[in-house]
VMD Tcl script that builds the backbone (N, CA, C; Angstrom):
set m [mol new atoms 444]
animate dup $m
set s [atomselect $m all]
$s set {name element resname resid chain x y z} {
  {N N UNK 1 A -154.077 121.049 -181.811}
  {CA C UNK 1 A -154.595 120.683 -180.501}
  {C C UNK 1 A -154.909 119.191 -180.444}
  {N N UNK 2 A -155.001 118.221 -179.534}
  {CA C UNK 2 A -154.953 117.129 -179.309}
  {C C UNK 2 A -156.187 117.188 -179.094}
  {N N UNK 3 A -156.836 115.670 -178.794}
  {CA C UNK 3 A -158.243 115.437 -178.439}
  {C C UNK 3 A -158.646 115.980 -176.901}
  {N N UNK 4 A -158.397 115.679 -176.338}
  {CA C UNK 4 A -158.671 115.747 -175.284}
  {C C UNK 4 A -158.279 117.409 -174.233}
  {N N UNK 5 A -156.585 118.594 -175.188}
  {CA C UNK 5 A -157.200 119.455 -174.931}
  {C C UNK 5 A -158.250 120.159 -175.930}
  {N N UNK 6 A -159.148 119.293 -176.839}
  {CA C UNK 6 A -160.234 120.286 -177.103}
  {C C UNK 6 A -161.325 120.057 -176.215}
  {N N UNK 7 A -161.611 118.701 -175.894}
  {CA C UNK 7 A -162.109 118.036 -174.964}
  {C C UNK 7 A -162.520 119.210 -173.540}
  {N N UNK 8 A -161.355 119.807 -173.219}
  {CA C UNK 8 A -161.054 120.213 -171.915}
  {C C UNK 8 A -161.403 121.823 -172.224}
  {N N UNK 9 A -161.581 121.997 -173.181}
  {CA C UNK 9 A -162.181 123.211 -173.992}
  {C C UNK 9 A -163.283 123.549 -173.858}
  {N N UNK 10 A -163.908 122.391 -174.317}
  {CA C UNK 10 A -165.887 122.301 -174.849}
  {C C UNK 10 A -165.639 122.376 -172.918}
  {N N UNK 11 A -165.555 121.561 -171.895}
  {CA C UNK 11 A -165.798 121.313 -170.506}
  {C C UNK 11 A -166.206 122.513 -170.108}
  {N N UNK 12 A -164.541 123.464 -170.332}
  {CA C UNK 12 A -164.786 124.975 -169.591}
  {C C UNK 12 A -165.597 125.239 -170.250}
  {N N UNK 13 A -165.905 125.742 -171.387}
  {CA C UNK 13 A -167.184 126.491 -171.981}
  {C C UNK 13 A -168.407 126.094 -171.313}
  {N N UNK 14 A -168.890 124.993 -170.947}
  {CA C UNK 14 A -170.039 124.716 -170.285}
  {C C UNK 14 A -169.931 124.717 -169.056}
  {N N UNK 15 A -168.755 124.542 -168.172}
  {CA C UNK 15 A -169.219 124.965 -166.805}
  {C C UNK 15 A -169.530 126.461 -166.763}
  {N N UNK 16 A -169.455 127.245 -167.327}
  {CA C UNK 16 A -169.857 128.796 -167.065}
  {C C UNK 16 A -171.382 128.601 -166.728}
  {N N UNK 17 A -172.042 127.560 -167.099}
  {CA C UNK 17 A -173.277 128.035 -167.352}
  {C C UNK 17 A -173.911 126.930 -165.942}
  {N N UNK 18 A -175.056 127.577 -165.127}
  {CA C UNK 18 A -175.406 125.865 -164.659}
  {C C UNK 18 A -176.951 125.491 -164.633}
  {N N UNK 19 A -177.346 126.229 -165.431}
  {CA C UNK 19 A -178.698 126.172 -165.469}
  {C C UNK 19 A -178.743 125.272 -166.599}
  {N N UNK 20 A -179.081 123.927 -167.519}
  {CA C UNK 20 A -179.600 123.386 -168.303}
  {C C UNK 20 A -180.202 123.895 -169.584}
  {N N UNK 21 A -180.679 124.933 -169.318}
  {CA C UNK 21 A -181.793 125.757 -170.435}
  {C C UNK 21 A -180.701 126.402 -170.976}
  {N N UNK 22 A -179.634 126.992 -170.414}
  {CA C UNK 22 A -178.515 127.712 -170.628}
  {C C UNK 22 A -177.481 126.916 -171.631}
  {N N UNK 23 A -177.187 125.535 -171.318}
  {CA C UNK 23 A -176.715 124.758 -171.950}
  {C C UNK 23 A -176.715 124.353 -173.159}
  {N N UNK 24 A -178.304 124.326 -172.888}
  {CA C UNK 24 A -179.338 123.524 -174.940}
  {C C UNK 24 A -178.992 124.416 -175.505}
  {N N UNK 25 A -178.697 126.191 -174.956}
  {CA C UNK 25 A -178.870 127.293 -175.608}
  {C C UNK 25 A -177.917 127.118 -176.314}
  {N N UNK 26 A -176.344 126.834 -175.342}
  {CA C UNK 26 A -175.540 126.741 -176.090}
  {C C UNK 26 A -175.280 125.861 -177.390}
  {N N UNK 27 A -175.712 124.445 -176.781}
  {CA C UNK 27 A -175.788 123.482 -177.972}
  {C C UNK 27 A -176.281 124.316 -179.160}
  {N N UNK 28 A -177.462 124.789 -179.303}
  {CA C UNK 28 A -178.179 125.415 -180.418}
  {C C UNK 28 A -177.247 126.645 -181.065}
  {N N UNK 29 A -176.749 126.916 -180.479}
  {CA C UNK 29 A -175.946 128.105 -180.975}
  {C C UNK 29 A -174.931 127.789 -181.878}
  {N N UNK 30 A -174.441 126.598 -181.460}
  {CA C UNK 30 A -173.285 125.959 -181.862}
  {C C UNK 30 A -173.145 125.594 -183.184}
  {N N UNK 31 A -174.492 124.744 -183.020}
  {CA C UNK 31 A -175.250 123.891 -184.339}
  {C C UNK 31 A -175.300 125.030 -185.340}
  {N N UNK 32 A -175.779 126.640 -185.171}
  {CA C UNK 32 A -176.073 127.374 -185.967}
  {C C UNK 32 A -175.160 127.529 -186.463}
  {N N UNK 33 A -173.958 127.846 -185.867}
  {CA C UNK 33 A -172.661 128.168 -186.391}
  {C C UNK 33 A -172.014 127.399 -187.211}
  {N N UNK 34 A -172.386 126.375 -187.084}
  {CA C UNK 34 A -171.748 124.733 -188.169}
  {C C UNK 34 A -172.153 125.695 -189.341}
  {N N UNK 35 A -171.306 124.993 -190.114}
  {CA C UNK 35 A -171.616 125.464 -191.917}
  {C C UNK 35 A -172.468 124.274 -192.153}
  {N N UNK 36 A -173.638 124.738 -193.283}
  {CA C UNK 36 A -174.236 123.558 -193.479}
  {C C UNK 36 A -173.751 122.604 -194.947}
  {N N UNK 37 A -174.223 121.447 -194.374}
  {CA C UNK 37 A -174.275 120.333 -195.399}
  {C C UNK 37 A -174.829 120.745 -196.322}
  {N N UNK 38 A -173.853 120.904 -197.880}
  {CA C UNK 38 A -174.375 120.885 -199.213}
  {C C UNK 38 A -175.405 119.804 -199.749}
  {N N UNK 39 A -176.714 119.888 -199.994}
  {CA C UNK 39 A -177.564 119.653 -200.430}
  {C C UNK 39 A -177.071 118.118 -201.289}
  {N N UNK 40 A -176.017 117.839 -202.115}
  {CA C UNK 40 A -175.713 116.454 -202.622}
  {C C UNK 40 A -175.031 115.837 -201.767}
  {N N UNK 41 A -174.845 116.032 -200.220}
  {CA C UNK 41 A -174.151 114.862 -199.068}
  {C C UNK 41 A -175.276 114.351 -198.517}
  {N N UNK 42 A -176.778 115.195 -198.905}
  {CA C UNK 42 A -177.872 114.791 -197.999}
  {C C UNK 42 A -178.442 113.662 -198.692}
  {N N UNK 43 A -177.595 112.286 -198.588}
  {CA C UNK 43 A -178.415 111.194 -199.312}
  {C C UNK 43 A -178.504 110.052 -198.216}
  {N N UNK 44 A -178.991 109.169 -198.125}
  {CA C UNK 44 A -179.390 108.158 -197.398}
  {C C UNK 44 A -178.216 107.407 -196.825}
  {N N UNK 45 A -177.208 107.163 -197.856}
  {CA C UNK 45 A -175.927 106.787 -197.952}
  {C C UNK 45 A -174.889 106.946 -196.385}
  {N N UNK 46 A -175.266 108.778 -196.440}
  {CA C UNK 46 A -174.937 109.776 -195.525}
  {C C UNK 46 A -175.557 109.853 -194.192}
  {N N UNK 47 A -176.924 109.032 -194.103}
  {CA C UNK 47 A -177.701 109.041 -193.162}
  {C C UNK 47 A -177.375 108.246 -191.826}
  {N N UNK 48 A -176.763 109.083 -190.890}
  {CA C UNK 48 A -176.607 107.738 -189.766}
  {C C UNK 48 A -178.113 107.044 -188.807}
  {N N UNK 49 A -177.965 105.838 -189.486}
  {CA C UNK 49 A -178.595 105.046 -188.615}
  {C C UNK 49 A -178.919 104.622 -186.893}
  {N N UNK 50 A -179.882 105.084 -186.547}
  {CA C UNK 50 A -179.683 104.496 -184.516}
  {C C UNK 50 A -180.035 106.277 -184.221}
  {N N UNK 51 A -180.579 107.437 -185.077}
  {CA C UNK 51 A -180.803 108.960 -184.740}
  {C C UNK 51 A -182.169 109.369 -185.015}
  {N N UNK 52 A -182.754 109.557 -183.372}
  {CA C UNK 52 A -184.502 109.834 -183.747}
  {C C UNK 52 A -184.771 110.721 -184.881}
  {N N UNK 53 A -183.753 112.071 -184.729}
  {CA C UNK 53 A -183.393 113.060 -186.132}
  {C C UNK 53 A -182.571 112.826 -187.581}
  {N N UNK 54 A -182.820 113.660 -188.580}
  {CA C UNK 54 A -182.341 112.706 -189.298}
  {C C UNK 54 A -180.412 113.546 -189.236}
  {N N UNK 55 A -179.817 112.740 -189.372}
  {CA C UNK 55 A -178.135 113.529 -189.449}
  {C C UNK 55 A -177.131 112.881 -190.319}
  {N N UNK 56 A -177.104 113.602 -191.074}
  {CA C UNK 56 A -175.343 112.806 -192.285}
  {C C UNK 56 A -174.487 113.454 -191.868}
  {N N UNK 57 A -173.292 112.350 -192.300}
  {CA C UNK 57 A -172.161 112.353 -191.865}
  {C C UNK 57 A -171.538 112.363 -193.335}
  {N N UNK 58 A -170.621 113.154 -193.048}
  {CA C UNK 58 A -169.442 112.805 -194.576}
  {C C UNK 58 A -168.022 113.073 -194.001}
  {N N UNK 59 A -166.904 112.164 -194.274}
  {CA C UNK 59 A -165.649 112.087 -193.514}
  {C C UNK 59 A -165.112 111.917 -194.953}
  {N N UNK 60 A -163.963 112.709 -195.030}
  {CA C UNK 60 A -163.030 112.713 -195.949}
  {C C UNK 60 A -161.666 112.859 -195.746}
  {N N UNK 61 A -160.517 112.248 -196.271}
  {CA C UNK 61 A -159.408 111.816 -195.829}
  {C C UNK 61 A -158.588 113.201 -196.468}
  {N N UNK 62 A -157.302 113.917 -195.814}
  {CA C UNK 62 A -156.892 114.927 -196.168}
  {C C UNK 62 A -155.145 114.649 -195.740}
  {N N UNK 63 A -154.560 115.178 -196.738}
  {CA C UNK 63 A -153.188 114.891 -196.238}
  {C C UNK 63 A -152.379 116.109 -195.804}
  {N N UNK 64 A -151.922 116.087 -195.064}
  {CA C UNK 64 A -150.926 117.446 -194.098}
  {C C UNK 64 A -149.759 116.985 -194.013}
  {N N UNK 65 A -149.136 117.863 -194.542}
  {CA C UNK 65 A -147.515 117.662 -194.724}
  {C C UNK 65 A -147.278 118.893 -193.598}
  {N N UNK 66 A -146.063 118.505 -193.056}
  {CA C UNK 66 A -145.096 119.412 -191.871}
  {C C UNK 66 A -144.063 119.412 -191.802}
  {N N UNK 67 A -143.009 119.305 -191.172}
  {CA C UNK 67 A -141.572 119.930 -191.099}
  {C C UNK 67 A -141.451 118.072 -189.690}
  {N N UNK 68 A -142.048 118.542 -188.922}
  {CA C UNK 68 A -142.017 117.270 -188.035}
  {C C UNK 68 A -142.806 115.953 -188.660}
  {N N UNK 69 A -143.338 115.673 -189.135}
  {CA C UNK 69 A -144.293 115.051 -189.880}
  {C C UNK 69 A -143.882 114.866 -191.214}
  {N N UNK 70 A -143.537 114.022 -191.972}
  {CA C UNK 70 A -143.291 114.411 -193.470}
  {C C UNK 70 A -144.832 114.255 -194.249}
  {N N UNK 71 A -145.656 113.489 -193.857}
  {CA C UNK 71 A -146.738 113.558 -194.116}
  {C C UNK 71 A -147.752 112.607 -193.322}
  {N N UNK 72 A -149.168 113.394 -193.186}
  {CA C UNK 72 A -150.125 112.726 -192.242}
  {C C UNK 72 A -151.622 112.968 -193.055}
  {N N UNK 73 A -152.078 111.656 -192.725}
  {CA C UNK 73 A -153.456 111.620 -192.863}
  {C C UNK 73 A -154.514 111.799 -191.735}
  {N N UNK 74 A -155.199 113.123 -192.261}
  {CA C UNK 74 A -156.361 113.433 -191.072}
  {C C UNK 74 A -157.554 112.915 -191.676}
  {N N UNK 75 A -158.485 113.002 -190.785}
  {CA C UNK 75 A -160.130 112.694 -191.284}
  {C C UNK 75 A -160.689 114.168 -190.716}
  {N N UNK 76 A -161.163 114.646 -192.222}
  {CA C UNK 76 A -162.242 115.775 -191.562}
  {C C UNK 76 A -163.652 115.589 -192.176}
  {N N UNK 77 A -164.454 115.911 -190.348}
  {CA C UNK 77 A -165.384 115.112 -190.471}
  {C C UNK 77 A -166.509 116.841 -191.086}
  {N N UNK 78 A -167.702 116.792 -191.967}
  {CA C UNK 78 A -168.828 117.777 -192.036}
  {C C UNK 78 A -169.757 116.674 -191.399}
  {N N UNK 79 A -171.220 117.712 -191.303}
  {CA C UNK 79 A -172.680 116.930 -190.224}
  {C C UNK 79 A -173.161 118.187 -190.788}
  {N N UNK 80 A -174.901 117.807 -190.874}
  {CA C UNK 80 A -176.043 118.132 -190.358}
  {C C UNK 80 A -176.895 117.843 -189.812}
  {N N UNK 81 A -177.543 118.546 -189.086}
  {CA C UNK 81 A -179.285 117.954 -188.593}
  {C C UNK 81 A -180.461 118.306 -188.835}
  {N N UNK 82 A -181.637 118.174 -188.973}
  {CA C UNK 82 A -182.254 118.520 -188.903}
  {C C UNK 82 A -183.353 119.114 -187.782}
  {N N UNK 83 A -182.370 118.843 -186.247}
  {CA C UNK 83 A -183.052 118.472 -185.138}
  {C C UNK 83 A -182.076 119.878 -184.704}
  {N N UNK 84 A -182.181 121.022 -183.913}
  {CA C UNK 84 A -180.762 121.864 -183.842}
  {C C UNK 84 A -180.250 121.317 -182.467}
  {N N UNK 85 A -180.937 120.724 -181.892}
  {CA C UNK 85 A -180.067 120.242 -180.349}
  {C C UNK 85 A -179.137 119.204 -181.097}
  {N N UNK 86 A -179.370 118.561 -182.014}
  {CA C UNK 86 A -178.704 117.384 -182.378}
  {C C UNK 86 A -177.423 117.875 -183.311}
  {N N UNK 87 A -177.458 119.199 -183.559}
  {CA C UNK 87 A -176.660 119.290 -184.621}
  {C C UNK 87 A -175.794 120.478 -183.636}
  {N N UNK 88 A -176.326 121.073 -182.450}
  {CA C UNK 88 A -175.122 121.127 -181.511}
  {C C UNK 88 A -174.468 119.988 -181.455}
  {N N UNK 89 A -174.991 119.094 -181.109}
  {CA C UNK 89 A -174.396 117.784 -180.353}
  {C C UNK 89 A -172.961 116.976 -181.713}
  {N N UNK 90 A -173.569 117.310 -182.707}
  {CA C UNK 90 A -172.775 116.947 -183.209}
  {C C UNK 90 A -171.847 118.013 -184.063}
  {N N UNK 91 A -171.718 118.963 -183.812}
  {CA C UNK 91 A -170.839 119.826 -184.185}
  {C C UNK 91 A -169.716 119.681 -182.423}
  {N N UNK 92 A -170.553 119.640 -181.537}
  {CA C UNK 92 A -169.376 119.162 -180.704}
  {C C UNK 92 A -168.310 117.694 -181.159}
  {N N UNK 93 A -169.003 117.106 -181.312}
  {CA C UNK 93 A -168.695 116.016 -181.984}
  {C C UNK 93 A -167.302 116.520 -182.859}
  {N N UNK 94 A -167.591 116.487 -184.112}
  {CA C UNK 94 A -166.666 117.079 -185.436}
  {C C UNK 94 A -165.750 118.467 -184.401}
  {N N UNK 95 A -165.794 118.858 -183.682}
  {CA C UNK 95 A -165.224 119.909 -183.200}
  {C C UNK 95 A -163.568 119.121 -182.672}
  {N N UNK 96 A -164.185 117.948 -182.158}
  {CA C UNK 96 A -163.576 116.915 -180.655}
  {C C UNK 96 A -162.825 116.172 -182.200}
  {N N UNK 97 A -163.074 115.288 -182.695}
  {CA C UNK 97 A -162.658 114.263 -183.402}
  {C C UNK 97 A -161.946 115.111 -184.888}
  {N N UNK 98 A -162.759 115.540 -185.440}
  {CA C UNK 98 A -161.992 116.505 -186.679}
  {C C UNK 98 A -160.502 116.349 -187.254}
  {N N UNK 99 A -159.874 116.091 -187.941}
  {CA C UNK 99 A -158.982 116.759 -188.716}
  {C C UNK 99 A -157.332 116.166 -187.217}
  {N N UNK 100 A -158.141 115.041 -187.265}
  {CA C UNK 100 A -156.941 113.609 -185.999}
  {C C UNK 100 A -156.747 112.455 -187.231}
  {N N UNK 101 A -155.694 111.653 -187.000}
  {CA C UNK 101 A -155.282 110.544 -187.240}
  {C C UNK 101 A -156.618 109.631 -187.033}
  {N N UNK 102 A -157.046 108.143 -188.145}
  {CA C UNK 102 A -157.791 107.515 -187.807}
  {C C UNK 102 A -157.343 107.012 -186.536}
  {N N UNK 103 A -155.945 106.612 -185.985}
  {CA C UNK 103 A -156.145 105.971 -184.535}
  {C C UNK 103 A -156.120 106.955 -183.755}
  {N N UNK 104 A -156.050 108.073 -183.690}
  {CA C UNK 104 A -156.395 108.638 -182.390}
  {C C UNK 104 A -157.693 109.300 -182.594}
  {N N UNK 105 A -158.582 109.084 -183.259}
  {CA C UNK 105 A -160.339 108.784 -183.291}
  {C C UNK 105 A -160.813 107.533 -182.735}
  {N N UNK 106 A -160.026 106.583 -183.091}
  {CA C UNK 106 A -159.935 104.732 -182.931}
  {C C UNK 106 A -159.805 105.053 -180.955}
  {N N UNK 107 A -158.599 105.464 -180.552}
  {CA C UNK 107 A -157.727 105.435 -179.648}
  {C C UNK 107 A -158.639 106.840 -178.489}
  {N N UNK 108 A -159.526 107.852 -179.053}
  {CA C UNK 108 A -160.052 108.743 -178.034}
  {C C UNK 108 A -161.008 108.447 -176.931}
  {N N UNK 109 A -160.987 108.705 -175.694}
  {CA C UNK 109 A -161.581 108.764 -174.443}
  {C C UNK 109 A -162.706 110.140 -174.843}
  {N N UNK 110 A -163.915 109.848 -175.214}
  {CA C UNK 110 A -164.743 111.005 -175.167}
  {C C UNK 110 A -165.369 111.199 -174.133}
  {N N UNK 111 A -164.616 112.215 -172.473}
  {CA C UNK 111 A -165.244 111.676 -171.797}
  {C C UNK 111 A -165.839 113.566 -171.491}
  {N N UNK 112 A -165.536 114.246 -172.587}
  {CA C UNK 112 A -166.661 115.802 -172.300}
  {C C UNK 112 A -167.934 115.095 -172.301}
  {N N UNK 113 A -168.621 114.317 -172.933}
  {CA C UNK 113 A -169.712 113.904 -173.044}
  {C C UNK 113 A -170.871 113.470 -171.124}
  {N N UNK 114 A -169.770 112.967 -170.589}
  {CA C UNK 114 A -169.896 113.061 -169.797}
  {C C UNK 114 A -169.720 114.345 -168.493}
  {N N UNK 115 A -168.451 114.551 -168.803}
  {CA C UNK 115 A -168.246 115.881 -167.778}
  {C C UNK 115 A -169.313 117.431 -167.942}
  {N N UNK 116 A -169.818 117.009 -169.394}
  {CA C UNK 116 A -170.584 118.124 -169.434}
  {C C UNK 116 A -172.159 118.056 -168.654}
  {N N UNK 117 A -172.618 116.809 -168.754}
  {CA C UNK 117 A -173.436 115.893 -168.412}
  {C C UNK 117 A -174.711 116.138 -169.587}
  {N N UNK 118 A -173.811 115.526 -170.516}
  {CA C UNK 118 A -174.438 115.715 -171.369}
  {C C UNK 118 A -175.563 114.503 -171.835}
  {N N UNK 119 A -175.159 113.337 -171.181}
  {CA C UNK 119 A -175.791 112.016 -171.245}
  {C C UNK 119 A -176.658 111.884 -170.601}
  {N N UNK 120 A -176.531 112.553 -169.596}
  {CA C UNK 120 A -177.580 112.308 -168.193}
  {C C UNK 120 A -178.870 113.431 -168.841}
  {N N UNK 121 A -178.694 113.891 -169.608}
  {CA C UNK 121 A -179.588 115.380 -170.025}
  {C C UNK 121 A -179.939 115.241 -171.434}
  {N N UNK 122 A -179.662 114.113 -171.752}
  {CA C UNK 122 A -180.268 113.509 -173.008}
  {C C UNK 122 A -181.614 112.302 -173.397}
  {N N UNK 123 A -182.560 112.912 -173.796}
  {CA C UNK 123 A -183.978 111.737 -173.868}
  {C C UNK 123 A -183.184 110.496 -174.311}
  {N N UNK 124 A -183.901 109.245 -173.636}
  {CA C UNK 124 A -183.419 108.364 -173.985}
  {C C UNK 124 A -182.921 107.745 -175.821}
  {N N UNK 125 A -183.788 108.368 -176.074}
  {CA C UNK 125 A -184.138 108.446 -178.399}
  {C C UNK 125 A -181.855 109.191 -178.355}
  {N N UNK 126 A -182.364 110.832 -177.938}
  {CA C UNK 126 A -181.577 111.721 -178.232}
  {C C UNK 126 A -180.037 111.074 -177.415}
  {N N UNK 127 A -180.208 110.287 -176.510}
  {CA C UNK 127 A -179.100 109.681 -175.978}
  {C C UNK 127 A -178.085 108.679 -177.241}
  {N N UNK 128 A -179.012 107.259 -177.936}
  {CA C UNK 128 A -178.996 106.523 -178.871}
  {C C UNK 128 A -178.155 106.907 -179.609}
  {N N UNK 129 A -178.708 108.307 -179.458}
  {CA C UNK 129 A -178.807 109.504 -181.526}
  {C C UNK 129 A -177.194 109.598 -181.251}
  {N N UNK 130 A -176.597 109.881 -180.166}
  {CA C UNK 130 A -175.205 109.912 -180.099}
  {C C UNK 130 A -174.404 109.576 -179.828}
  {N N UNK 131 A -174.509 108.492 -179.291}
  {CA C UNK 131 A -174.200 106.755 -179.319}
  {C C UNK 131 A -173.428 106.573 -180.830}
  {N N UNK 132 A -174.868 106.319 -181.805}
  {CA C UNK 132 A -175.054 106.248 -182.879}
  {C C UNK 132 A -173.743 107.066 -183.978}
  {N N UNK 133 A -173.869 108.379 -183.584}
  {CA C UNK 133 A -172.615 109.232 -184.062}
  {C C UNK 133 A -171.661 108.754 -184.107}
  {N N UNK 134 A -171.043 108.704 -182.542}
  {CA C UNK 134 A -169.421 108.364 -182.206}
  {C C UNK 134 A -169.246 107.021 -183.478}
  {N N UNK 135 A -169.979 105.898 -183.176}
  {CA C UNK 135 A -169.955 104.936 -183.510}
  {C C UNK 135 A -169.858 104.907 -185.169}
  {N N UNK 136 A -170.649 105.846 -185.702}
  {CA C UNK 136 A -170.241 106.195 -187.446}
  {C C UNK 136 A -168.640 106.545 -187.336}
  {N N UNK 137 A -168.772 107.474 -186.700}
  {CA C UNK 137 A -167.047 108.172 -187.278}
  {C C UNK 137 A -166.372 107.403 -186.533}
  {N N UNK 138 A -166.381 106.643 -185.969}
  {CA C UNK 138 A -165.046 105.324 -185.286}
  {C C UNK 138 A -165.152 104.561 -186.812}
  {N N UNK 139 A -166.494 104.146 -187.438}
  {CA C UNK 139 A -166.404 102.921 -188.649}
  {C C UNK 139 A -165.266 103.952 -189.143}
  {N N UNK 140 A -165.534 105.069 -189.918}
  {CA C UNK 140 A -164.988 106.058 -190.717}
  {C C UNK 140 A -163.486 105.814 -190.542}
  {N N UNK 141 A -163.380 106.075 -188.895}
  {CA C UNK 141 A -161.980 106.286 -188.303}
  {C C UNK 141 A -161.414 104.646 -189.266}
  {N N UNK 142 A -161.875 103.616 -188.598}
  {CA C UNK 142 A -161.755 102.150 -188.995}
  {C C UNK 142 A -161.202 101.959 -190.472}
  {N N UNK 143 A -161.893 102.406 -191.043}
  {CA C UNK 143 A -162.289 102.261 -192.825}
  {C C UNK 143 A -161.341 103.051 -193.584}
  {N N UNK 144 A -160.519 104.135 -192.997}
  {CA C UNK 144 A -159.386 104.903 -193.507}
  {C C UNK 144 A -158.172 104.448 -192.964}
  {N N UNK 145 A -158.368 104.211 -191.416}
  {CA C UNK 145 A -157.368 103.158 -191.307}
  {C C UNK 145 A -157.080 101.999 -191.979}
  {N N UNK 146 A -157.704 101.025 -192.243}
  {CA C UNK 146 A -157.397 100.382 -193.287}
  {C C UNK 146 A -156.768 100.666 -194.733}
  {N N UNK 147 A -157.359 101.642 -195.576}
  {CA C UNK 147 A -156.907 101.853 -196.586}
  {C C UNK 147 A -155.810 102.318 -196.681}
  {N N UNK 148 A -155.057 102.910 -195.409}
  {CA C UNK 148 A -153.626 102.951 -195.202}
  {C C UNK 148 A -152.473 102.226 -195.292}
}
mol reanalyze $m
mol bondsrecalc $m
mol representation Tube
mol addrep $m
């Protein structure tokens, strides 16, 4: 699936709902469902900076061979939180970006973030906090691109 139809994925899933409370629910649900971060990714290292909660990131480079493709490098991204709205938020995240080319992480329009209204419904701290995200896994995206 491409970015944007997962993008168009997460959208429908949340217009079902239009109540707000209904929404976080979902976020939270989401977050539960994430597998969690093994206990030695939880280091400071891992810690993204600019998140009222605390949340690591670990991106690791994976190679996929295909028939159309002779071979490709994805980034797949793991997260936790300690915050569970935040670790919806960023399991949407890793859901959207996941297991893509560094340039089309480099190259994505994240604009569910918006269509969900998810910005407008975020404390100003919890807004930052995912700001903050995108902006790790673009370095990530950045930093594997290079080593290419």
């Amino acid at each position: 699936m491409t970015i944007n139809e997962i993008q168009d994925e997460i959208i429908e899933e949340f217009s079902g709902f239009d109540d707000w409370m209904d929404k976080y629910q979902l976020l939270i649900d989401l977050g539960n469902e994430q597998e969690p971060l093994e206990e030695k990714y939880k280091t400071e290292q891992n810690l993204i900076d600019g998140c009222q909660s605390r949340v690591w990131l670990v991106a690791e480079e994976r190679e996929v061979k295909s028939e159309e493709v002779k071979s490709e490098k994805l980034i797949h991204f793991r997260a936790e939180s300690d915050a569970l709205i935040v670790k919806g938020i960023v399991s949407l995240l890793i859901r959207v970006l996941s297991d893509h080319t560094p340039q089309e992480i480099l190259d994505a329009d994240l604009y569910f973030i918006e269509e969900i209204g998810l910005k407008e419904h975020l404390s100003p701290t919890r807004s930052n906090g995912l700001v903050a995200m995108v902006k790790q896994m673009r370095v990530y995206a950045l930093a594997f691109s290079a080593k290419q």
